[in-house]
C-alpha positions in Angstrom: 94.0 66.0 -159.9 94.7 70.0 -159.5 93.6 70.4 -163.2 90.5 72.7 -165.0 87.2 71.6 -166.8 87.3 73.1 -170.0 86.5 70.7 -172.6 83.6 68.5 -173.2 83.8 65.0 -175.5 80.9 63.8 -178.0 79.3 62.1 -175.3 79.1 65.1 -172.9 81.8 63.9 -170.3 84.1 67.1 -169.4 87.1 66.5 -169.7 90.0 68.1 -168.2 92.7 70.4 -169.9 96.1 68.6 -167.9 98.1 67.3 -170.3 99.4 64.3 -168.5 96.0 62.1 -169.1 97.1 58.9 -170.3 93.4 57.6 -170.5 89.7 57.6 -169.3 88.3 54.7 -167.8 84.2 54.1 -168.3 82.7 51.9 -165.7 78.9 51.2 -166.1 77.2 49.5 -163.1 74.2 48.1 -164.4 72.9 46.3 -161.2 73.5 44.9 -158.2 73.3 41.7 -155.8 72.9 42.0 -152.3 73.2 38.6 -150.4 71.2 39.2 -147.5 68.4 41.3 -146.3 69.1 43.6 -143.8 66.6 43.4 -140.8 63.1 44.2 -142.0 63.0 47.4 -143.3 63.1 48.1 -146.9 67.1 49.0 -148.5 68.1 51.6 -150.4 71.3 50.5 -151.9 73.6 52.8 -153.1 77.3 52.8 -154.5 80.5 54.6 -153.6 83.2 54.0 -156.0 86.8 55.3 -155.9 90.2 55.4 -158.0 93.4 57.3 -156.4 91.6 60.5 -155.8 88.6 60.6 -157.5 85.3 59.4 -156.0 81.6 58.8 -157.3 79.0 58.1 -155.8 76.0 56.9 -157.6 72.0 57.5 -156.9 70.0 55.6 -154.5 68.3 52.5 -155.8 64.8 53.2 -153.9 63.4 50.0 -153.0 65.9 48.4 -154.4 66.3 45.7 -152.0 68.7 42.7 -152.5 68.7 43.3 -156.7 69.4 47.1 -156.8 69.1 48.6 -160.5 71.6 51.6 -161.2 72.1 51.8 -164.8 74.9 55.0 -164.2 78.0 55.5 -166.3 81.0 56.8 -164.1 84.3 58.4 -165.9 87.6 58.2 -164.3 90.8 60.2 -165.9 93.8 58.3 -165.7 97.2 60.1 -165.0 100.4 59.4 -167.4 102.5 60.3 -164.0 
């Protein structure tokens, strides 16, 4: 995105200074459903999530096994260009 972290909304999310942001886009993943167990050991599902250039990647679920909880709020700045 090429742009500085100066400001910071009501909620805490910084937000950058460019002034080509058409948007932000809040994605909340809650939980998860895995459809199979993976051998016998216990999972630790985690989450990478992506939009052009920005990536986020979330905290492991420990022991989260097939029904991971992540309750994490990702914020994605959307470009006018």
């Amino acid at each position: 995105m090429g742009c500085a972290t100066v400001k910071t909304d009501k909620e805490g999310v910084q937000l950058p200074s460019c002034q080509n942001i058409a948007g932000v886009l809040k994605i909340t993943i809650t939980n998860g459903v895995l459809f199979h167990q993976a051998g016998v050991f216990t999972m630790d599902p985690y989450l990478n999530i992506s939009l052009l250039n920005q990536v986020f990647t979330s905290k492991v679920s420990k022991k989260g096994g097939v029904q991971p909880n992540f309750n994490e709020t990702f914020t994605f700045f959307i470009n006018s260009s």
